[in-house]
N, C-alpha and C positions, 0 to 999 in steps of 0.2 A: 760774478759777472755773467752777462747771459752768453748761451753759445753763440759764436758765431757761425760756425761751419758744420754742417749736418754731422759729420762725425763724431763734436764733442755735445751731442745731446745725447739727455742720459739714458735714453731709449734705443739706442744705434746697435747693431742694424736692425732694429725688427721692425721693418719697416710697416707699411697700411696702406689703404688706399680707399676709394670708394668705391666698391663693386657697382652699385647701380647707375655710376658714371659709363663706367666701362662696358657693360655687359651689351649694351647694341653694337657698340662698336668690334669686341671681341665674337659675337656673333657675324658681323657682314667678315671678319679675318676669316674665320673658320671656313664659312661657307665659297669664300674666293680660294680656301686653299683647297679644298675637298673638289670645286671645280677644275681649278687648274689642274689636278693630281688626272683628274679624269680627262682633260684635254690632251696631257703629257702621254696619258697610256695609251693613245690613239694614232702616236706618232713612230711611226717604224723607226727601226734599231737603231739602223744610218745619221736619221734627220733628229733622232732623238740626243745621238751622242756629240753632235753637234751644236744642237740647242744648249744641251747641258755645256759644253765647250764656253758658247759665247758668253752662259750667264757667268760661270766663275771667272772668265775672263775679263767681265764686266766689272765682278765685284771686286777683284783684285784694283786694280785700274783707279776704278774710283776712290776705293778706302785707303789710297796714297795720295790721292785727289785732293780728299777733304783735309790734307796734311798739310796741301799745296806743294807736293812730291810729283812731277811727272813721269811716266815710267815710261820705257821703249815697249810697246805695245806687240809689236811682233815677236820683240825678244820672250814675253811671258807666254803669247797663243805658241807659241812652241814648246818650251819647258812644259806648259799643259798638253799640248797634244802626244809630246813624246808620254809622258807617266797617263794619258787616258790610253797609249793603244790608238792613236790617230795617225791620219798624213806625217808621211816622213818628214824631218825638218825642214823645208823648202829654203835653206839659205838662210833663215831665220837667225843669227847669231845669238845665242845664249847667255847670260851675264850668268855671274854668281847670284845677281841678286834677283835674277827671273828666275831660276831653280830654287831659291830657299823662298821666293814667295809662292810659285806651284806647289813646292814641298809640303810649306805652312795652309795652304790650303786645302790640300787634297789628304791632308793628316786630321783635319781638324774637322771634316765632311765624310771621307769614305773611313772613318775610323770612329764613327760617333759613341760606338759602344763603351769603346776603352775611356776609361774614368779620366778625368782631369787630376794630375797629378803637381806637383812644384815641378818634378825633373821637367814634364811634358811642357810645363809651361815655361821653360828655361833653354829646355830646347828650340822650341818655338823662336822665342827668342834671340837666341844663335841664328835660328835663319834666317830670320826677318835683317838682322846684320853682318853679313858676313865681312872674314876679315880683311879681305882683299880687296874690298870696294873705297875706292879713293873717295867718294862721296864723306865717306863719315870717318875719314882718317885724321881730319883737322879738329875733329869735336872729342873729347876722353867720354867716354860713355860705357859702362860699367855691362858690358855684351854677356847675356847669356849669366848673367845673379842680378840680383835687386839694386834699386838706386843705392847712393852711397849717401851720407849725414846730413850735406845740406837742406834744409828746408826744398819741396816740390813744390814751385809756385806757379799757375799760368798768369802770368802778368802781356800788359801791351800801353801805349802812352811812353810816356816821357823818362829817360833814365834815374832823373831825379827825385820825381811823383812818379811813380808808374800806376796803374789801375789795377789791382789785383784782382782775377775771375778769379781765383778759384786758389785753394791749399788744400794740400794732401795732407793726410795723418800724417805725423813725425814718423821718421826712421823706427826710431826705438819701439819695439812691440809690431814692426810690420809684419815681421814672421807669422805673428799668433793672426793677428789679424786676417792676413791670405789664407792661414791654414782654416780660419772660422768660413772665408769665403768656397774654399773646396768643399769643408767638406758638407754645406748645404748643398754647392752644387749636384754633389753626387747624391745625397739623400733628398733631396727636390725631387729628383728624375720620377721618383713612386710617389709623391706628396700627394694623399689623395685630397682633390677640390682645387689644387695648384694648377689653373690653367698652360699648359705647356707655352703657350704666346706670353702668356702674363712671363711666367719667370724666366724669358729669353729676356723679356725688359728690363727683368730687375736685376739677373746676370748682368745686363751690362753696364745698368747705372752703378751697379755697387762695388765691377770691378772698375771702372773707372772714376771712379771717387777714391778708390785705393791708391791710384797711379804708380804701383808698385817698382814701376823701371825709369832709369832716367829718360827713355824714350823709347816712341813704339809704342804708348800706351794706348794709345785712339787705335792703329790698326789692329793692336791683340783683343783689346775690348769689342772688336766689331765682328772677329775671327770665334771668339767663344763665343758671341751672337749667333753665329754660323751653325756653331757646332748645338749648342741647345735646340736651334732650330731643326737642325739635322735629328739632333735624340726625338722630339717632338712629334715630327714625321715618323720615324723609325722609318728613314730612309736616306743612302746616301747622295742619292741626284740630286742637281741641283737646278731648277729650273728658272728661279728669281735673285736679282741679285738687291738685298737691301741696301745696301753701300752706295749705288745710284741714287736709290730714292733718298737717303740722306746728306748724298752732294745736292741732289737737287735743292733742299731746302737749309741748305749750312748754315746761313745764319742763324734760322730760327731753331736749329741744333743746341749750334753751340747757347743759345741764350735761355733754351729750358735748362739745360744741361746747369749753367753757372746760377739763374733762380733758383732751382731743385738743391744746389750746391748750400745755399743759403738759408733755405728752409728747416720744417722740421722732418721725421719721419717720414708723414705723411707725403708718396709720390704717386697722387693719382693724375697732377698734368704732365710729367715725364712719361706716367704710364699712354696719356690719353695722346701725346705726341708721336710715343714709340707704335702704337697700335696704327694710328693715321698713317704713319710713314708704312708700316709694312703692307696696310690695306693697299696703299698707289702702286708699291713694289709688286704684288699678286695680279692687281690691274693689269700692272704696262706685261708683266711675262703671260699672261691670257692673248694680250692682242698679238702678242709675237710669235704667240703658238698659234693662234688662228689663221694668220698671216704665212706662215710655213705649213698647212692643213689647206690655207685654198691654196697655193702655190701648185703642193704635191698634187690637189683633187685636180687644176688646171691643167697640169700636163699629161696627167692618168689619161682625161681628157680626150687631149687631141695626141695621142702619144701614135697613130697611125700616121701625122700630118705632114708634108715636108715644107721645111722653113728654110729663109736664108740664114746664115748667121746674124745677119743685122736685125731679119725680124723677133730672133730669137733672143737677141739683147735688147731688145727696147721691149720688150713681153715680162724678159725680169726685170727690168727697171720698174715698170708699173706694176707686175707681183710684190715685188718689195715693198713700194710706197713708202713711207715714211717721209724725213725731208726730200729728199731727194726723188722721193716716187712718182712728182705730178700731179698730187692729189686734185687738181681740177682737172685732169685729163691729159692729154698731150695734141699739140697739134703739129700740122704737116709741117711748119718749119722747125719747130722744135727737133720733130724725128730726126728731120734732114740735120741737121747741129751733133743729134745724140751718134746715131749710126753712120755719121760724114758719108753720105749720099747726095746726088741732085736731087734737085726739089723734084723734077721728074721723076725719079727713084721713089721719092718718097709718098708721091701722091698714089704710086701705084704699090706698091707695098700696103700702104694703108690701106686703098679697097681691097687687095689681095685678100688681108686680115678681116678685113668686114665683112666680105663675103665669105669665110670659111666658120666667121663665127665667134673666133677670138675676141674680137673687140664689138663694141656700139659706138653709133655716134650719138653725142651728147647734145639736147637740145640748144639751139641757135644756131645759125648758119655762116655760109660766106667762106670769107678765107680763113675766118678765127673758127673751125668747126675744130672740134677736140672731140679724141677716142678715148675711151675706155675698157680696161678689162672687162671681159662678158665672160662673168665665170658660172660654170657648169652649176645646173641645178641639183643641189646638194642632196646626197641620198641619206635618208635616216634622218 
């Protein structure tokens, strides 16, 4: 009978692909990470460790996301900023399972050296479930060792018919199995001609074709993403979170992921997916570094200047940009709404800023005239 599931070909794992697919695409990676790295080291100590802050706090966040897991957001920017050496806990309440997700992150990023082991990867696993979380107290799930006999299946549809995406190797032989997956891991790291992006991709397709635990397999598969990418770099910061840019596109995750599932060896469209996804991921962490670079260059600026409080909140509102930022500009009633001012207040505040320099006004007139940040012409 022919295989059905990538695992029982008789070729597994060694996998292939087609380099001359990849290799422009693996070229614009490199060149966005070699940029970004150079963006990052421009960024003083403060604004850096911050940055680093939001991305793992991003990544975290979202690779419970793509689970359909919401997390308390505050509760984990704490458990991370306590273990970075940041802002005191501000009230922040801490769960068990904001500490064992910091833990699981910040083990798996500023520890890239350290080999990937079964224990490490069991510990791991202990954290990601801790035992006092009422969440997963109704479910028996086998915390901290491997799934237990029954068949791992992602199935979805009808109880009767259901749709099967996807089956994990059998129980029997998982051991050997994981232990063939480490210990490429560790002998990867030197592979020479093994693109270090390439085999974060195929670290994760091939540990998550294992689904070695009854759950938690999607966030440790994206955590040892983390961590390859961390060996890759040879460095522990993190400035991108790819776990975003794979919520972004979940559906079309999950459906290389269960085609690749179905195929042979060969995973040069998983590879051509996972590369696209981390190219956007290097993208959007470039514009947020640039975005905190004029922010900093803006206030260096006019850092002689005195402001109200309000003009000095409606300056970062527009430094930030993004949704929220105005991107067509802001006008006098808008300020007056953002800063709760009179519209009187607001029309003179606004010239205030235009004549000092801070802002422009943006072509078209009238009452609809909108400002914009006037940011300092960039030295170097």
């Amino acid at each position: 009978m022919a295989p059905h599931w990538i695992w029982q070909q008789p070729d597994w794992p060694n996998f292939n692909w087609h380099a001359e697919r990849l290799t422009p695409l693996l070229r614009e990676c490199v060149q966005a990470q070699g940029q970004l790295m150079g963006m990052a080291s421009s960024v003083d100590r403060s604004l850096s460790a911050q940055t680093e802050l939001d991305a793992l706090l991003q990544n975290i966040v979202t690779s419970s996301a793509i689970e359909g897991e919401q997390l308390n957001v505050g509760s984990v920017r704490s458990s991370l900023a306590r273990r970075l050496g940041l802002e005191a806990v501000d009230g922040g309440q801490v769960s068990q399972r904001s500490e064992g997700l910091a833990q699981l992150m910040l083990d798996a990023t500023q520890h890239f050296a350290s080999p990937l082991t079964l224990e490490r990867l069991l510990a791991w696993h202990e954290w990601l479930f801790p035992d006092q979380d009422t969440n997963f107290a109704t479910r028996s799930i086998h915390v901290g060792a491997l799934r237990g006999d029954e068949p791992m299946q992602v199935v979805s549809g009808r109880i009767d018919r259901p749709t099967i995406h996807f089956e994990a190797p059998p129980r029997k032989g998982l051991e050997q199995q994981l232990g063939t997956f480490l210990n490429w891991f560790e002998a990867s790291r030197s592979q020479v001609g093994l693109d270090p992006l390439l085999r974060a991709g195929i670290a994760h397709f091939w540990f998550v074709t294992l689904h070695p635990f009854d759950d938690g397999n999607g966030r440790l598969t994206r955590v040892i993403t983390d961590l390859a990418l961390a060996q890759g770099e040879a460095q522990a910061i993190r400035f991108y979170a790819m776990s975003a840019s794979i919520l972004e596109d979940r559906s079309g995750y999950y459906r290389v992921l269960e085609s690749s599932q179905k195929a042979t060896v060969d995973i040069t469209e998983w590879l051509e997916w996972f590369l696209q996804t981390l190219l956007r991921s290097l993208q959007q962490a470039m514009t947020r570094i640039e975005s905190v670079l004029g922010k900093a260059r803006f206030w260096q600026a006019h850092r002689e200047s005195v402001l109200t409080a309000e003009q000095t909140k409606v300056l970062n509102r527009l430094l930030d940009g993004g949704e929220r930022g105005f991107e067509e500009g802001i006008s006098a009633a808008q300020y007056q709404a953002l800063a709760k001012v009179s519209k009187a207040t607001a029309t003179r505040h606004l010239a205030e800023l235009l004549e000092k320099g801070y802002v422009k006004r943006l072509a078209g007139g009238g009452r609809n005239t909108r400002y914009q940040i006037s940011y300092p012409e960039s030295s170097g």
